[in-house]
C-alpha positions, 0 to 999 in steps of 0.5 A: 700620683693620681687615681687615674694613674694609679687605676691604669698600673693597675689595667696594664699589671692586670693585662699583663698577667693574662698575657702570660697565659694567653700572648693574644687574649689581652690584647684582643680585649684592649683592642675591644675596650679602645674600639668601643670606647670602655677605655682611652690609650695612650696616644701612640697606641690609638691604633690597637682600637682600629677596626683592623686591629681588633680583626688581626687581633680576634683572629690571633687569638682563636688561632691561638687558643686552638693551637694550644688544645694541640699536645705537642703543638702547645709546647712548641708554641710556649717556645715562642710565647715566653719571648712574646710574653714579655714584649707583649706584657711591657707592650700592654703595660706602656699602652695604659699608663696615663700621666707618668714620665716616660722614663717611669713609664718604661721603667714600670712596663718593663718591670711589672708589665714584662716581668709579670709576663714573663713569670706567668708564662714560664709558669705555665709553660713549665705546668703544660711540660710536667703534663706532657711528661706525664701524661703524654699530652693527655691532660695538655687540654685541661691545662690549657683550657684552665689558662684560657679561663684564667686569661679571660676572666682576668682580663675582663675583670681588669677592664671592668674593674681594674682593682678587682683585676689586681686582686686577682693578680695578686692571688694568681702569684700567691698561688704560683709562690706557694706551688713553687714552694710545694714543689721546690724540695726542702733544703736542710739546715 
């Protein structure tokens, strides 16, 4: 495997997991690497640079990240978003990967790329739904503001540096472990 390959995991896990707190961001933030040549796709993803989608992409996202300063219309959208999550994970994930087998490609973007989706996505639907529940919405704005920071800073930190991007996935899950485990109640032996 070479460190191209290795350095594209890593873009695709990254973009991955902002996926699941923003469907759209991540994607907007391909779209804008690929259109000014910060990063090359794959070949049959060269649209996601074209300047049509990089406006059906930007205006996606604003749509969405307002949508979710809603209470009410943000637990709504998460019904929507964890299904969108994980094709959009698998999506971002099959669109970097550079030199692998098809099938290890799929395999991966499926996996890592949904599955890490998936998880942050459920996560965080399940944080806007204890604050709701909570707060009566109230707090849904803090929350979502602190997902579309995550979002942002995860994927420009994954396009800039993808490493850096994977520690910083590796940290997000880290954290999420250890509130599940705060949470989940002790069992007795």
């Amino acid at each position: 495997m070479t460190s191209e390959t290795i350095i594209s995991i890593f873009l695709g896990i990254g973009l991955a997991t902002s996926v699941g707190f923003r469907v759209f961001l991540p994607l907007f933030a391909l779209s804008l690497a690929s259109y000014f040549g910060a990063w090359e796709l794959n070949e049959s993803w060269i649209w996601i640079g074209s300047l049509p989608a990089l406006i059906v992409l930007g205006v996606a996202t604003l749509v969405e990240i307002f949508a979710y300063f809603i209470p009410w219309v943000d637990n709504l959208l998460d019904s929507a978003a964890i299904p969108l999550a994980a094709i959009a994970g698998t999506a971002v994930m099959v669109s970097t990967v550079a030199n692998l087998d098809p099938v290890i490609t799929w395999s991966l973007a499926i996996i890592a790329g949904g599955g890490t989706a998936s998880a942050i996505k459920g996560t965080s639907a399940a944080t806007r739904l204890t604050s709701t529940a909570t707060t009566g919405g109230l707090a849904n704005p803090v929350v979502a503001t602190v997902e579309t920071g995550t979002a942002v800073v995860v994927s420009t930190a994954t396009i800039i540096a993808p490493v850096i991007g994977a520690v910083l996935v590796v940290i997000i899950l880290a954290l999420i472990f250890r509130m599940y485990r705060k949470l989940m109640p002790k069992r007795k032996k």
